[in-house]
N, C-alpha and C positions, 0 to 999 in steps of 0.2 A: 809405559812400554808400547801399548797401540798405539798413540798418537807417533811414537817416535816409527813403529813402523809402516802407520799409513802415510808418514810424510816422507820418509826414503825411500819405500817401493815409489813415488812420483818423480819425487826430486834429485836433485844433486847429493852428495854426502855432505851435508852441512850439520850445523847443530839446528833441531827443531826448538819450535815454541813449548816451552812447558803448556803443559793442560788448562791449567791456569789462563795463561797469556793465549792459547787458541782460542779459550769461551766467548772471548770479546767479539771474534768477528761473528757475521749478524749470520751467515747461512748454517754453521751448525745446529742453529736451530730449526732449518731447513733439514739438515742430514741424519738428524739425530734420528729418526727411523729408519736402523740399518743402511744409511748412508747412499740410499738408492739413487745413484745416477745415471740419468735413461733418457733417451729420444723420446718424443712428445706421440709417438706413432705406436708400432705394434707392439713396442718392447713394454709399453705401459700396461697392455692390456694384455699380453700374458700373467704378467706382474699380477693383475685383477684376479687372476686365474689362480696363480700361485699362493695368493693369499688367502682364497676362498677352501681351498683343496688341502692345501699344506698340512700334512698328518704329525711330520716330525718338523719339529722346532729347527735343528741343528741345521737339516737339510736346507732350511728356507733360507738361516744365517750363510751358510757356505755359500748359496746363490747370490745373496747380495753382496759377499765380500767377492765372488767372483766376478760382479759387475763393477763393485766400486772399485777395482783396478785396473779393468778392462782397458786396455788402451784403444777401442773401438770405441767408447764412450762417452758423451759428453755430459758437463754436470748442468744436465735443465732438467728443472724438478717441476712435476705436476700433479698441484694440490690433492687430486680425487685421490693418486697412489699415494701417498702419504697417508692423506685423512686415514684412509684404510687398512694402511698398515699397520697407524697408532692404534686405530681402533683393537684389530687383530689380536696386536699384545697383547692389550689391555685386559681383551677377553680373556685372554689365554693366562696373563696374571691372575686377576679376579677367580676363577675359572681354577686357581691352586696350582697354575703351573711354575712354583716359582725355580723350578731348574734352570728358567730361561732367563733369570737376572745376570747371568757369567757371563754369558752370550751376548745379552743384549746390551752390557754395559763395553765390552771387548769393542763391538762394530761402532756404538759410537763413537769411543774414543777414536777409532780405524779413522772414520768419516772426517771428524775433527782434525786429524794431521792429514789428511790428504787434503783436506782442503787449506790446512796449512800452506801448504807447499801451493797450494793453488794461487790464493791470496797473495803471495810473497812475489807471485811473477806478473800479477797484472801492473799495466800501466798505472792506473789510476792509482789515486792516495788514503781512497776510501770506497767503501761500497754502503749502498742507501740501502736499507733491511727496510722490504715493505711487504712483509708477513710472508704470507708464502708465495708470493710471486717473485721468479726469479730473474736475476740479470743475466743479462745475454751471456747466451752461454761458451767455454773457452774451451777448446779441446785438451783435450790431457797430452800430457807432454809422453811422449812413445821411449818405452824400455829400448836400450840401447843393445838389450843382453840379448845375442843371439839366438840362444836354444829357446830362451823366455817366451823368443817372439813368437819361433815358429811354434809354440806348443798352444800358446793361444790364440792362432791363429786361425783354428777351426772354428765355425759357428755354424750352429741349426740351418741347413739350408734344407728347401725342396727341391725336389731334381725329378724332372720328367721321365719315365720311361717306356719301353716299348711295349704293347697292349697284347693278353692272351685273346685269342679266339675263340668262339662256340661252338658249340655240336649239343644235339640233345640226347644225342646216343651214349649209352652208360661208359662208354670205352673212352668217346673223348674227352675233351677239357673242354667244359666253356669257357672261352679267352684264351684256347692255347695261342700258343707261337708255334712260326715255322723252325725257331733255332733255339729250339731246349726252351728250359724253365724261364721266365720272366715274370714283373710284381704281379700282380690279380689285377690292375685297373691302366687306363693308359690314360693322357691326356688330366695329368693329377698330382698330386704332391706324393712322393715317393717315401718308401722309409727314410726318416732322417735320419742322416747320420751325422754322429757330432762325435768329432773326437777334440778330447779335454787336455790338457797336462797331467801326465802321469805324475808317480810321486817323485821318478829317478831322473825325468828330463831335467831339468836344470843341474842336477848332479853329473850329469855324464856330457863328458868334454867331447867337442864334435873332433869325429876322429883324423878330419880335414885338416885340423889345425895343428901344429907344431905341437909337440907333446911337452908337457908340464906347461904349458904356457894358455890354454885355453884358445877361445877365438880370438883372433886377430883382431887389430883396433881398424884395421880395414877392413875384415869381414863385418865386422860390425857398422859401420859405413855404409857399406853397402846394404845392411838390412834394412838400416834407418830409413835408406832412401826408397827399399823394395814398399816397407810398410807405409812410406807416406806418400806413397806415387796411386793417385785417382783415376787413372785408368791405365785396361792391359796392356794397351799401345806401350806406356810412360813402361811401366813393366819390359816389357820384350826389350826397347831401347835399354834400360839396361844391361840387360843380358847381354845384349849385342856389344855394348861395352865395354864389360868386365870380361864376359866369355869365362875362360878355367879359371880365373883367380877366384870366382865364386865357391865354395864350400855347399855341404850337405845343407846345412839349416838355412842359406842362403835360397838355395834350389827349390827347397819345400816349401817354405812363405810363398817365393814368387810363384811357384806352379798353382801355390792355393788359392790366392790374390788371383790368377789371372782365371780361373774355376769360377770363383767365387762371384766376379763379376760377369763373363761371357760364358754362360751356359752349354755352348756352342762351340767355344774355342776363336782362336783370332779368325776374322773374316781378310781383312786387304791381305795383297801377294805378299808385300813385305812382310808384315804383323807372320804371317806363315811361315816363312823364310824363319823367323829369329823363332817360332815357336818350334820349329821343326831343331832348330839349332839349342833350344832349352834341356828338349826329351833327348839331344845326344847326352849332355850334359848330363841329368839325369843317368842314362844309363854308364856313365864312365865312374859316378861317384856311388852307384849303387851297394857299394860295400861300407857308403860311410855313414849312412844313416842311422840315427836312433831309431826306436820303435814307435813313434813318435812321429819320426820324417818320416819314417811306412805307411804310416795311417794317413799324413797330411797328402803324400803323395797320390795312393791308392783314392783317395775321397775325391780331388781332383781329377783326375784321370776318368773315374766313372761319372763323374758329374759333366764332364765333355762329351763325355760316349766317345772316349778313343778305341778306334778298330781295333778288339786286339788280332786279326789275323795279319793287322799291318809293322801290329809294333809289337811282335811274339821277343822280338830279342830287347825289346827294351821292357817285357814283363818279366822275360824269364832271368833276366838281371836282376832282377828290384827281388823276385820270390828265393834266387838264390844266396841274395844279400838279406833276406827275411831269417831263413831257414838258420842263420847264424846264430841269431839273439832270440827267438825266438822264447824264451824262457823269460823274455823281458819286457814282455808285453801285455799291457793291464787289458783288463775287459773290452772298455771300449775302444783301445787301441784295435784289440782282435777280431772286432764287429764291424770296425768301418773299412778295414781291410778286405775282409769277407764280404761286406755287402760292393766295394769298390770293383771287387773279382768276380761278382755278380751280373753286377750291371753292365760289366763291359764283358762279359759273357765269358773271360778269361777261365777256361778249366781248366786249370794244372793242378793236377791229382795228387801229389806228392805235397803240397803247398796246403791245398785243401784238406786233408787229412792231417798235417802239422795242426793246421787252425783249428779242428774239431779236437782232437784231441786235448788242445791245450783252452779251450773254451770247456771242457769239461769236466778240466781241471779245477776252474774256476766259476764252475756256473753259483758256486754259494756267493758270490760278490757282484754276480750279473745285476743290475736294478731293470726297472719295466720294458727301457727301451732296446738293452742291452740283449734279454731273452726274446724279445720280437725279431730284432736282426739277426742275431745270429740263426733263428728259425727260419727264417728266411731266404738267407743271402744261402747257411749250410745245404739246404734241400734246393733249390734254384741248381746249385753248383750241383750237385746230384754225389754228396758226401756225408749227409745226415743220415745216422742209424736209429734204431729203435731206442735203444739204450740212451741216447743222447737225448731223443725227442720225448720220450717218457719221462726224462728225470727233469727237461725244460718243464712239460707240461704241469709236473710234479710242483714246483716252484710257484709256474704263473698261476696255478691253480686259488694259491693262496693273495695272491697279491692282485688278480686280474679288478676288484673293483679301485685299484689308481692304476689301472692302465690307460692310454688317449685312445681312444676312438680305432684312430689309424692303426698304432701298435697290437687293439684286441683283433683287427682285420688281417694285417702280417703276420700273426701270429698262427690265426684261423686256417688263412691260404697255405701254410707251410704245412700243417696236418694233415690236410684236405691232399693237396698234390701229393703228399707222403703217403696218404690212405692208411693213416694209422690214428683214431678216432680213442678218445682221453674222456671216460664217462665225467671226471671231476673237473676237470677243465669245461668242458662242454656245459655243466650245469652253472658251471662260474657265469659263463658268459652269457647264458641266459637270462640269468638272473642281474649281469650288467645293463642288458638290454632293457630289460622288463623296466631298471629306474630308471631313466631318462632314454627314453626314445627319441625322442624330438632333437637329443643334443647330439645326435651322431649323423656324421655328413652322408653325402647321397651314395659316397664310395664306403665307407660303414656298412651302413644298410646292405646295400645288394652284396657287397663280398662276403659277409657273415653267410649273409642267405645260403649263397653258393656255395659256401664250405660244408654249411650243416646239409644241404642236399648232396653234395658229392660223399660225403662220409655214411650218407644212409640215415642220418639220424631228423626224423619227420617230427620235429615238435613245435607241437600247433601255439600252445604260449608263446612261443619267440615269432611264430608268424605270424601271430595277431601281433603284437607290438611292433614290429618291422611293419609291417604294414598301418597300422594307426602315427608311427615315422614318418613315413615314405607319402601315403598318399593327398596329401594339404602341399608337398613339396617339390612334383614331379618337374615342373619347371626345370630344376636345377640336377636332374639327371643327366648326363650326357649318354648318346643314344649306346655304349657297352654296359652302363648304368645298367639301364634302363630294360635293354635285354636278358640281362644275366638278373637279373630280381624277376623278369618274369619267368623266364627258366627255371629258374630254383624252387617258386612258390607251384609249377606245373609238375616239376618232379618231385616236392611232397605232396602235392596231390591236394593244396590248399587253397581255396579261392574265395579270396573278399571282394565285392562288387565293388565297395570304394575304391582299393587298391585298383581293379581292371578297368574302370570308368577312366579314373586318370592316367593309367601308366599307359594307359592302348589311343586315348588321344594325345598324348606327348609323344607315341609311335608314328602319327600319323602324321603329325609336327615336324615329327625326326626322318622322313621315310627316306628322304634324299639324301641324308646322308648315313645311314646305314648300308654296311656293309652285307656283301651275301651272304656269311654265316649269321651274321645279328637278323637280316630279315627274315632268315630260317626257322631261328632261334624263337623269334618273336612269335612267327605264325601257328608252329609247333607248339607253344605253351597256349595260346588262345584257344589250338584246337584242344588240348588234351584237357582245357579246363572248361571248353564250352562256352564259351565267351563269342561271340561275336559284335561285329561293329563293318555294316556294308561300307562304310564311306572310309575308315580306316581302311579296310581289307583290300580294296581297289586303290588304292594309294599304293600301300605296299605291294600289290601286283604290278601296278605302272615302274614301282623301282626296281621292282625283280625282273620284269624283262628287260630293262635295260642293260643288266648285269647280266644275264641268262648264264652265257659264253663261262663267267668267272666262278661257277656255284660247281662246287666238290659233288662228287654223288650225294656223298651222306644228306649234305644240305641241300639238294635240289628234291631228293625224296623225301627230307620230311616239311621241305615248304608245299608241295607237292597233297601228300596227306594229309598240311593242317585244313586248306583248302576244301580238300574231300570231307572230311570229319564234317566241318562248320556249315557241309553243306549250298559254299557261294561257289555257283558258276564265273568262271573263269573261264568261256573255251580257248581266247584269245592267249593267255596265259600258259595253258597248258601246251596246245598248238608250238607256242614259240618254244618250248621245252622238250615239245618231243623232238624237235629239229637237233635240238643241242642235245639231246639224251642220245637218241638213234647212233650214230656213231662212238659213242664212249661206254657203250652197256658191257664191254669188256673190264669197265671200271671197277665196275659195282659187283659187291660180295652178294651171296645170294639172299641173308636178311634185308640189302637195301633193296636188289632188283624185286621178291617179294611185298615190299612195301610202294615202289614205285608203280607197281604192275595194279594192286589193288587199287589205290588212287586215280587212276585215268578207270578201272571199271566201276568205282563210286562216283565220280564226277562224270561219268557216262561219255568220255569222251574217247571212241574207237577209232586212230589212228592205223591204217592201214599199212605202212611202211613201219613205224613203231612193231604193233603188232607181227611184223612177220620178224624182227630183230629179235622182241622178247622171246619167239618160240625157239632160236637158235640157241641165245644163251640157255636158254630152261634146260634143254638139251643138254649142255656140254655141260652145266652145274646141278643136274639132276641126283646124283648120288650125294651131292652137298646140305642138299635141303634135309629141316626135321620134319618130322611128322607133322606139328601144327603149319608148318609154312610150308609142306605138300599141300596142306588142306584149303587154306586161305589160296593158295594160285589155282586149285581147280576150280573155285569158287569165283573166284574174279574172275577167269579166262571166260566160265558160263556167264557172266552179267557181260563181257563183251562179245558172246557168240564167239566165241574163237579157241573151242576145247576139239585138239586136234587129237588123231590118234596116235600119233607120233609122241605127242608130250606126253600122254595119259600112258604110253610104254616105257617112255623113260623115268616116269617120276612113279610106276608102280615097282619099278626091277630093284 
């Protein structure tokens, strides 16, 4: 019965080869370990990954039957995944696992008739079986079936996005954004979103098509051509083409295809033109989509970073064509939607509450990547409740040691911007840290950091391992890395010389291209941890004044005070600051003007024009000040000779 279905999900409706008559040809002795057919490249070395980790049997089997039918996939087999996989079993038989004989005998057989079918369409009259090295390899012949296509048509992408900012002040975010919520890291691989084939897509007729008759033998046509067209261009020309005669599952492949390859979206005028003319399409069929084409569409759309203030009616199309079926949508359908509505910044309130609601319905079926996103993409949109985040945390708490790296970081940020802090989660992921440090990348590392410092929770275990991580690696920081790990370890109040030796010379490496909150950010964790470094420190002076003009209050005073703390003379520095502070001292609240005022009378730099600004504002925000930061401004005004009686009336009344 497997061979008969691994050789009709490829091929024509013929009669296959008995079992029998498939054994002869030479590669099922290639396939016969779960039938793994993969590119020679990165799919191998997940693969590596998956066989090392793999906790449940079944999960590993469903992975390779989803590849060995992939129509993405070509059958070249390489020796090392195999060896490894046999090995695997083997262990796992020996080992008393024998539940896995059902399993493992089902995907053979799979493998065997797929490659039945394989065999039966090559030219040649035979194939030379020369152990495990494979003959060139033939692509798989592409499912004809419409909804087939588009449901597997989603695959694990990385997707760039926009970077939060720093402050070291308790109030802001390090890495916010100017426009609401965004990932924790920018210039990085973003949550993946992978959206899979539900159980109902192949079940449910596209509603585009003529009823009782399914898709059309032209809409099917046209997918054939959508999924075997190698570039967006070949893409769009269709479009242009077919124009309305195209269907929902039609619409969703290509949008994904054209995602999938341009990051970015079409570039040339034309390519534009027909892309512009895809998303009308899109929004006219928005009521035809399965849950399914929601997810395909939504994934692509945030993976271009379509404006949504440009295409409001072509989103609020797609979430009112959502809000329908809505009941019909599995996990990760409702995660890559959510994260899709994320990233392209899309808040519709009504949409976004659909989604939490009904992810919370089903958070028992979420698996690792599923509770990362939705933590994420829900609280970004600013729709996550307590209720929802506690019962998340309640789940990952138990599963967080097969969480990736990335997913324990998305998971982290989403708590962290929520300020709602998970003692049992918390200890998980300490305790993920603590065993392998060194396997978590450089955006790992620091966005962990950040989350456990934004939440309050200063534990020194996870900062020595983040740091025994981080410091052999600094290389491979990119300079919001880079900043935010020193941040985070300044605001627990933790400091390993190793860690500062190298993260403050890769500072000084990075100086030109940090921005003015990061070289705030920077200076501010150097002072508050006592760290200096003269040749560093005047690097990042040299890039600060270049920026002068672009630094916020908050971060002009506390690069300002790292400066003062550490003790290095800057006056040049300062001098250019006071120029740009002088006029803007209307900015600043009275905690920054306080900290701004002390730093030029630590760094002993008395500024005459400064000076007669700060007594104005002291003045007009005198009743704002506390008591401690009365005290510190009478105290600074004395180190610059400049305690007038005017101030000393206003700030005693």
């Amino acid at each position: 019965w497997c061979v008969r279905i691994g050789f009709n999900r490829l091929g024509e409706p013929r009669s296959p080869p008995s079992p029998a008559s498939a054994v002869q040809y030479p590669v099922p002795r290639r396939l016969c370990c779960f039938g793994l057919c993969l590119d020679l490249s990165t799919t191998s070395i997940k693969l590596r990954s998956w066989i090392t980790d793999c906790t449940k049997m079944k999960t590993f089997v469903a992975a390779a039957l989803v590849l060995c039918c992939s129509a993405e996939t070509s059958y070249v087999m390489e020796p090392p995944v195999i060896r490894a996989a046999a090995i695997d079993v083997q262990s796992r038989i020996f080992n008393g696992s024998t539940a896995v004989w059902f399993d493992l005998i089902c995907v053979i057989c799979f493998a065997m008739g797929a490659y039945a079918f394989q065999a039966s369409q090559a030219q040649k009259s035979s194939i030379v079986d020369s152990g495990f090295s494979a003959a060139p390899a033939k692509k798989l012949k592409e499912s004809t079936d419409c909804e087939s296509e588009a449901s597997s048509a989603v695959q694990s992408e990385p997707v760039k996005v926009a970077k939060r900012t720093a402050t070291a002040s308790d109030e802001d975010t390090v890495g916010a954004s100017t426009k609401g919520l965004t990932p924790p890291w920018a210039n990085s691989s973003k949550p993946k979103a992978v959206a899979v084939p539900d159980a109902t897509t192949k079940k449910t007729r596209s509603r585009s098509a003529k009823p009782g008759r399914g898709p059309s033998e032209q809409h099917r046509r046209w997918n054939q051509r959508i999924v075997e067209a190698t570039r967006s261009e070949e893409i769009l020309e269709i479009v242009e083409e077919a124009d309305s005669q195209l269907n929902a599952v039609n619409l969703a492949t290509a949008v994904h295809r054209i995602a999938k390859w341009s990051k970015k979206g079409p570039s040339s005028s034309r390519s534009n033109i027909a892309w512009r003319q895809l998303l009308g399409l899109i929004r006219v069929n928005a009521d035809s989509f399965s849950a399914q084409g929601f997810a395909n569409v939504f994934w692509a759309l945030g993976t271009v970073h379509v404006d949504c203030t440009m295409e409001d009616q072509l989103l609020d199309s797609l979430a009112t064509g959502m809000m329908r079926i809505m009941d019909q949508f599995n996990p990760q359908a409702l995660t890559t939607v959510a994260w899709g509505m994320a990233t392209m910044e899309y808040n519709n309130n009504t949409l976004g509450q659909a989604i939490k609601e009904a992810c919370f319905k089903q958070l028992e079926s979420f698996n690792q990547q599923d509770l990362a996103n939705a933590a994420w993409a829900l609280t970004s949109l600013g729709v996550s409740d307590d209720a929802l985040l506690d019962r998340i945390a309640d789940i990952s708490a138990l599963l967080i040691p097969s969480f990736k790296p990335q997913e324990t970081a998305n998971l982290m940020w989403a708590f962290a911007v929520a300020k709602r802090a998970h003692k049992e989660l918390m200890d998980a992921v300490v305790a993920q840290v603590a065993e392998s440090p060194d396997s978590l990348s450089s955006q790992a590392l620091s966005n962990i950091a950040w989350s456990f410092a934004k939440l309050g929770k200063h534990d020194k275990e996870l900062c020595k391992n983040i740091a025994a991580g981080a410091s052999g690696r600094m290389r491979w920081f990119s300079p919001p890395e880079l900043s935010k790990l020193l941040w985070a370890f300044a605001t627990m109040e933790y400091r390993d010389d190793a860690l500062m030796e190298s993260a403050v010379l890769a500072a000084g490496k990075l100086a030109d291209q940090f921005t003015p909150q990061l070289l705030s950010n920077t200076v501010w964790a150097m002072g508050t941890l006592k760290y200096s470094n003269s040749a560093v420190l005047d690097k990042l002076a040299r890039a600060a004044s270049t920026r002068k003009d672009s630094f916020a209050p908050q971060a002009a005073a506390n690069l300002l005070w790292g400066y003062a703390v550490l003790g290095h003379r800057s006056n040049s520095l300062f001098k250019k600051f006071a120029d740009t502070i002088t006029p803007r001292l209307g900015e600043f609240t009275p905690t920054t003007l306080v900290t701004t005022v002390w730093a030029f009378a630590v760094a002993g730099v008395p500024i005459a024009s400064l000076l007669g600004a700060f007594e104005s504002r002291i003045i007009v925000k005198a009743r704002q000040f506390t008591v401690l930061e009365k005290d510190a401004l009478i105290r600074a005004l004395k180190k610059l000779d400049y305690v007038k009686p005017a101030i000393l009336k206003a700030l005693s009344d």
